[in-house]
N, C-alpha and C positions, 0 to 999 in steps of 0.2 A: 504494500500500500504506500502509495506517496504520497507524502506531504502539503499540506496546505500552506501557503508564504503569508507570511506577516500581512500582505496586500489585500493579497485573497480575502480574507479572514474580516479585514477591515470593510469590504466592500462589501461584504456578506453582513456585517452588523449594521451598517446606513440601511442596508438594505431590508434590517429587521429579522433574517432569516436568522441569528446568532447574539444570544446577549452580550454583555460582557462576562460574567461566570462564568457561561457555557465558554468560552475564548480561553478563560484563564484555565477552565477546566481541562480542554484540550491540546492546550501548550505543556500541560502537568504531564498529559497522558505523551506528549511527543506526537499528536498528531498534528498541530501547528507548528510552528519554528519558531522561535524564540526572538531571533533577531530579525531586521530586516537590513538590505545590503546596504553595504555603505557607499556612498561617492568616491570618487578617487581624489586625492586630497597631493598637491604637490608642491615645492619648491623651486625656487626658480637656481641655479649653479652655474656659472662660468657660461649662462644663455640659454642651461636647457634642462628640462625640466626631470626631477629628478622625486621619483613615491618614496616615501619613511616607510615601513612597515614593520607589525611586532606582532610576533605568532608564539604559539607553545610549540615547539617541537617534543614530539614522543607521544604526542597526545592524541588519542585515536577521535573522531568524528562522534561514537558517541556516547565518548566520555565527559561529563557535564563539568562545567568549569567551578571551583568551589569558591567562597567567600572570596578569599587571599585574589584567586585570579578575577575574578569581576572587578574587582576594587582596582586592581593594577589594569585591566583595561579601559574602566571610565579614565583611570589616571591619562592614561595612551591616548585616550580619545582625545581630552582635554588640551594635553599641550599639540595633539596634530594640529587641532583646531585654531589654539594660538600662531602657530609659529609656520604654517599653511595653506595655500587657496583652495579651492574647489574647483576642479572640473567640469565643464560646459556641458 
């Protein structure tokens, strides 16, 4: 069975077909996705544009990130956002 995207899910609740519980209930169960994609975020270097990126290596697809690494990826998010444009 595959999964329903973050989008999905959202356009499904406007649309009444899904409350929010039922959403929160089904992101618990893994049948929604937790995140939704991010934009590509980049800096500019010597004229050319150059992505930061910060991943867990070792870490299987679905094995859930615990307290420690949530915190360290808002952290991640936080300074891309600073010190980064967004892509068109």
């Amino acid at each position: 069975m595959g999964r329903i995207t973050v989008k999905e899910a959202e356009e499904l609740r406007k649309a009444g077909t899904l409350s929010d519980k039922t959403i929160t209930d089904l992101q618990t169960r893994g049948i929604i996705s937790n995140r939704t994609r991010a934009t590509k975020r980049y800096m500019l270097i010597d004229g050319k544009k150059v992505y930061p990126t910060m991943y867990f290596r070792a870490l299987g697809k679905k094995t859930p990130l615990n307290k420690d690494a949530k915190a360290l990826r808002e952290e991640w998010i936080n300074i891309l956002t600073k010190h980064t444009k967004e892509e068109k």
